[in-house]
C-alpha positions as a Markdown table, in Angstrom:
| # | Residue | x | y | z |
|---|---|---|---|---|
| 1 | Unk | -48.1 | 15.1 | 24.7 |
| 2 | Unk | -44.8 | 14.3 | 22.6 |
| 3 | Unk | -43.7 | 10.8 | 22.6 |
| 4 | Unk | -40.3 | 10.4 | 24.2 |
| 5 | Unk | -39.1 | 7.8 | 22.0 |
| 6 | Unk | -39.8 | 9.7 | 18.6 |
| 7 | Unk | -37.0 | 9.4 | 16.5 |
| 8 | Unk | -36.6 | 11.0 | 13.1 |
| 9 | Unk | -37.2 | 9.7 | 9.5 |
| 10 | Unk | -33.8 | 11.0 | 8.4 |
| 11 | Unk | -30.1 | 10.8 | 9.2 |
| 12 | Unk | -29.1 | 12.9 | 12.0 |
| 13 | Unk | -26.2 | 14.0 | 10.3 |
| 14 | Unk | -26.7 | 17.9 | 8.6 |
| 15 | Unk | -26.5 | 17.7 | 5.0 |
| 16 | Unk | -22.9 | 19.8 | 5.3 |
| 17 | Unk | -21.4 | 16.9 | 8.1 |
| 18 | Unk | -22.5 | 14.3 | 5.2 |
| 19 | Unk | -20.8 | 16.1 | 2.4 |
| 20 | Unk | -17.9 | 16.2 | 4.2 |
| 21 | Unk | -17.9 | 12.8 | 5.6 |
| 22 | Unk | -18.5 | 11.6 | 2.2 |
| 23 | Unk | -15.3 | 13.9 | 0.9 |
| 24 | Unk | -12.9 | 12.2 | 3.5 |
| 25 | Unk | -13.6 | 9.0 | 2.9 |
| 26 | Unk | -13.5 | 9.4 | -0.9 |
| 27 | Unk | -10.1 | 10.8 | -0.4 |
| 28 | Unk | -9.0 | 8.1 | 2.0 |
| 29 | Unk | -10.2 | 5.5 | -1.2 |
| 30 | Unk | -8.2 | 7.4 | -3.7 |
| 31 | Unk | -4.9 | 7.4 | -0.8 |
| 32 | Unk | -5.5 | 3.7 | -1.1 |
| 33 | Unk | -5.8 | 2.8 | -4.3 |
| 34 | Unk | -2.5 | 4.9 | -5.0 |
| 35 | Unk | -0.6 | 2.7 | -2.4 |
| 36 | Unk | -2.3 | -0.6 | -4.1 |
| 37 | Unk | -1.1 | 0.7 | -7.6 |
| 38 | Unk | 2.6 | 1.5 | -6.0 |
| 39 | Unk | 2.7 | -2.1 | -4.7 |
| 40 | Unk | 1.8 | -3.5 | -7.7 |
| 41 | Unk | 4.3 | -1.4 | -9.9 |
| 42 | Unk | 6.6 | -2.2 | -7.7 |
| 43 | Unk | 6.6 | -5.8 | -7.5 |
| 44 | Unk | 6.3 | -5.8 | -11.2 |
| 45 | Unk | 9.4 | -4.1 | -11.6 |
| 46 | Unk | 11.3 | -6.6 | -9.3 |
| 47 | Unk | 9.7 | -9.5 | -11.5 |
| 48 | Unk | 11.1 | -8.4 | -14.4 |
| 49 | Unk | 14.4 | -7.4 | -12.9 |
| 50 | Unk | 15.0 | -11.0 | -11.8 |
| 51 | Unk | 14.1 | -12.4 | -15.3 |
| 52 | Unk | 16.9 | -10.0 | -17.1 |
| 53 | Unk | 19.5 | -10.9 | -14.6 |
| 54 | Unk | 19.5 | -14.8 | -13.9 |
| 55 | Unk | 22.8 | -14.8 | -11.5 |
| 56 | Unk | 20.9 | -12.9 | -9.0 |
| 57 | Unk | 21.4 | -14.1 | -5.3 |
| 58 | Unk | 18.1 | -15.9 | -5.2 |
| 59 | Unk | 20.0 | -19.0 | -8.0 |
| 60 | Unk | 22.2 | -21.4 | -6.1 |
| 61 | Unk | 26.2 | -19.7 | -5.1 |
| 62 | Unk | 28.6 | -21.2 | -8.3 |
| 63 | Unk | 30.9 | -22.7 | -4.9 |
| 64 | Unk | 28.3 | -25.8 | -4.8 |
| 65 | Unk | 27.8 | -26.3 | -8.1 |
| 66 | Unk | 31.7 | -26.7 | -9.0 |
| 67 | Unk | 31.9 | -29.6 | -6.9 |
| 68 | Unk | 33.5 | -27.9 | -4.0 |
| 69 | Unk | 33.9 | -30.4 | -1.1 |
| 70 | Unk | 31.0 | -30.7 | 1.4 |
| 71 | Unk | 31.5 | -29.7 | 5.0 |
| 72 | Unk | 32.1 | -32.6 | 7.1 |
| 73 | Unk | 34.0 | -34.4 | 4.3 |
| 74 | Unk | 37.7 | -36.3 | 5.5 |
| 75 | Unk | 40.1 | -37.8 | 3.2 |
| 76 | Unk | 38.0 | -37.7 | 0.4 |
| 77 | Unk | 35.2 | -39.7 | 1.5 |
């Protein structure tokens, strides 16, 4: 008589449905870390475009810093 709740030693999975498992997720990993590395480039690059150009938009509009009048100001007070 067999016992019904016999279960294997080994992985269910056929040595062929683990090789290919194990091929799409490798590939999924090596997708990844290509987007990671993109990322990085790319916020590198922005980095370094910001330090070469100081007058980007992200410094303060020349208008408040030559003393233009403020909003709200009347008769010069």
């Amino acid at each position: 008589m067999a016992d019904r709740n016999f279960k294997p030693p080994f992985d269910t999975l056929s040595v062929d449905e683990n090789a290919t498992r194990n091929r799409v997720i490798r590939q999924r990993n090596i997708v990844l870390g290509l987007v990671l590395a993109f990322f990085a480039v790319l916020f590198f690059a922005i980095t370094v475009v910001k330090m070469k150009h100081p007058k980007m938009p992200h410094k303060s509009p020349p208008a408040a810093a030559a003393g233009a009048p403020v909003a709200g100001a009347v008769n010069g007070q």
